[in-house]
N, C-alpha and C positions, 0 to 999 in steps of 0.2 A: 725606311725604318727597319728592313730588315736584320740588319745585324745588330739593332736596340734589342734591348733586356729589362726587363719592367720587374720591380718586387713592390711590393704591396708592405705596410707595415700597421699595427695598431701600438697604440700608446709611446706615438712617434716624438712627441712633445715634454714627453718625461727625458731623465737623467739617462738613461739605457740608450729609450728609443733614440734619442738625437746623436747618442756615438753611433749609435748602428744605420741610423738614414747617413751620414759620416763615411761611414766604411764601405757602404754599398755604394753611395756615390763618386767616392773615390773609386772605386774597381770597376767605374762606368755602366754603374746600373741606373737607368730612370726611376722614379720612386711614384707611391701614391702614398699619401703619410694621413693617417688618422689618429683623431685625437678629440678630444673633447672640448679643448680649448681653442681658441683663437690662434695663440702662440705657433699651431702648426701650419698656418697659412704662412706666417712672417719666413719660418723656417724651409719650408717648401722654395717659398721665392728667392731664399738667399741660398739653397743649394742649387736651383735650378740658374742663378747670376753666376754664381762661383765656377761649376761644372759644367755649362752649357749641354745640360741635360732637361729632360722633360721633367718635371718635380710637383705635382700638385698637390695643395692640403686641402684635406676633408674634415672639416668640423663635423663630428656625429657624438649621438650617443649609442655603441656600442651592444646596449640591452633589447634596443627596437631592430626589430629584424626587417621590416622596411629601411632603415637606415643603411643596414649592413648591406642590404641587397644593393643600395643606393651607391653605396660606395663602391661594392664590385663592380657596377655598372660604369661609374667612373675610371676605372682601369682597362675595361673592356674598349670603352670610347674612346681610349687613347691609340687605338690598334698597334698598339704594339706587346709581343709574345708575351703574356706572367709566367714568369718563370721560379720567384719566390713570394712565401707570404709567412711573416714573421710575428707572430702574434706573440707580443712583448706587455701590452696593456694587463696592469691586475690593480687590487686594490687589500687594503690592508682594515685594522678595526682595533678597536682598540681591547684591550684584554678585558676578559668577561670569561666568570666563570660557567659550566653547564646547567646547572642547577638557574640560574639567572641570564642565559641567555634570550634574547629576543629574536622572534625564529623569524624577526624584517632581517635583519643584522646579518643571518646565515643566509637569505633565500640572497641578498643584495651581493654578497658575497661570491654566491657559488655562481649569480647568473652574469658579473661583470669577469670574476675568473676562470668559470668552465663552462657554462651556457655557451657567452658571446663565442667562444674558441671555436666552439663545435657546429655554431651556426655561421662562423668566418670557414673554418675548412670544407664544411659541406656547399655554401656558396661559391666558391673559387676551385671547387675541382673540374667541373667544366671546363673553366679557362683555364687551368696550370695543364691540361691534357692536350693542349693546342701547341704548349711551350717544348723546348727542348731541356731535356734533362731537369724537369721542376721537379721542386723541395719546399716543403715546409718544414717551420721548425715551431714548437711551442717553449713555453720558457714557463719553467716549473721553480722550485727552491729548494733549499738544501731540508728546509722547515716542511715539503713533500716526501723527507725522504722517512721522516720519525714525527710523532706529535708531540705538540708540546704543551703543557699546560694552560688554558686561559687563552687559547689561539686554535679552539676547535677548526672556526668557518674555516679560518685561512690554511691550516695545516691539510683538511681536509681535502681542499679545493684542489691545490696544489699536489697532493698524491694524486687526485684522479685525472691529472695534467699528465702525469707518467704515463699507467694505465690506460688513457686515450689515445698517447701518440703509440703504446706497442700494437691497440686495437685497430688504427685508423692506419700504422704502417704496413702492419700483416693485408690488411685490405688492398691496400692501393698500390704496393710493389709487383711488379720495376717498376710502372709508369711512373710513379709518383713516389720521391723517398719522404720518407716523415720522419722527425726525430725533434728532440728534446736536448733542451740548456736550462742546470738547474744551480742556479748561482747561492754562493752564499753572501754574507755581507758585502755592502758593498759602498762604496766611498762617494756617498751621497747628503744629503742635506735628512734626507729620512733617517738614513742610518745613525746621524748624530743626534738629530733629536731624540730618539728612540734611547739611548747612553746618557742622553741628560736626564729624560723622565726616568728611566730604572732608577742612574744614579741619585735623583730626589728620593724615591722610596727608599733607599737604602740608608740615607743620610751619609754619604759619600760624595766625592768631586764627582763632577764629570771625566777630568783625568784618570782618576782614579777606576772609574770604570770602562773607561777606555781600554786598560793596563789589564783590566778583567777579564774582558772580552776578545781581545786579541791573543791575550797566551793560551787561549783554546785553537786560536788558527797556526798550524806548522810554521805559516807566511807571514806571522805575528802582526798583519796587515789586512783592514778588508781589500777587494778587488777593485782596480780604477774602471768605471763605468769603459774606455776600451777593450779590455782585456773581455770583459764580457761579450763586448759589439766581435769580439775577432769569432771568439767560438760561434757564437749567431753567424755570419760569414762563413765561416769555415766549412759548414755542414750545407752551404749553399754551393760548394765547389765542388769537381770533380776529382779532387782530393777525397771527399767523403763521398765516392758515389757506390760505396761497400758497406756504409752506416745506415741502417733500414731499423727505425724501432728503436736507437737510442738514447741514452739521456747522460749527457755530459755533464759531469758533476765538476763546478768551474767555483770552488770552494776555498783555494788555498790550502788544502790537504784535510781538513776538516774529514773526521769520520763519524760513524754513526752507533749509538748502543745497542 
């Protein structure tokens, strides 16, 4: 197993995570795929049929840090090198404004978006210091990069996604590159809902705010869940082994006021 390459992934079972377990498995990395569902065992076993790679899903929840520990420990077990860990899992909420927030709604928020990240990267740097040339990456949003109304938790969280990977990169370089993928829309089943429910409040189609939403992106297109998994990828290569502390803004040209 020595010339194996192990990457670790959270919210491997979502739209993102499964092009990105995808992309890694294609460029012959073995995987450990976490997730909260079921679904990432089925997934695990049909990349490990497909790619005759090592592939294991871990059912966890993400918030218990016994869990997390659990799952490191499952990668560990596999002896073979971690050389990435892609911490992709977040979660969203619905719009509330401050004045009527409920501070369940922020803590559940900040501790599936930035807690779990920070107790994912502090348990796997032991093992990624064993690996050759390891990297992590976090995955932040374009909605990290400005606030936006009625979306404190999640705008919130997602900035200090940024701020954590320049804090955790300055720390752990060379041995360890850290960086950040902060996507904007993106061509999922959320994304449309999200265009349906606006477009009810507005008394508008959903076409119609399709048409909306789009002529704010350069690429008048959100992003196909690959195009994401590449920059996730990409920052795993010795292609990016000069990128220490960045955050790839994987938006479609999208800028900020």
């Amino acid at each position: 197993m020595n010339n194996e390459k192990l990457a670790l992934l959270t919210g491997a079972a979502g739209e993102v995570g499964r092009a990105t377990a995808r992309r890694f498995a294609e460029d012959g990395w073995s995987l450990v795929l976490c997730d909260r569902i079921p679904e990432v065992e089925r997934l695990a076993d049909g990349l490990a049929a497909e790619f005759g790679r090592t592939c294991i899903g871990v059912v966890m929840d993400l918030t218990r840090d016994e869990e997390v520990d659990a799952a490191v420990k499952v990668a560990a077990d596999t002896d073979i090198p971690l050389g990435f860990v892609g911490l992709i899992a977040a979660i969203n909420h619905q719009a509330v404004s401050i004045e009527g927030l409920d501070m369940a709604v922020w803590d559940h928020v900040h501790n599936v978006n930035l807690r779990a990240n920070v107790k994912f990267v502090s348990a796997t740097v032991p093992l990624l210091r064993k690996g050759s040339d390891p990297s992590i990456v976090l995955v932040s949003s374009f909605w990290g990069r400005e606030g936006h109304p009625f979306f404190s938790p999640y705008c919130a969280s997602k900035a200090a996604l940024i701020s954590l990977t320049q804090s955790v990169a300055a720390e752990l370089a060379p041995d360890i590159r850290v960086n950040c993928v902060a996507p904007g829309n993106i061509n999922t089943p959320m994304h449309f809902d999200a265009l349906a429910m606006e477009a009810g409040k507005r008394g508008i189609t959903a076409k119609q705010m399709q048409d909306v939403e789009w002529a704010k992106i350069p690429m008048r297109r959100p992003a196909e869940t690959t195009e994401i998994a590449s920059a996730i990828h990409f920052l795993s290569t010795p292609d990016a082994r000069y990128f220490i502390g960045a955050t790839l803004d994987v938006n479609g040209g999208c800028r900020f006021t």
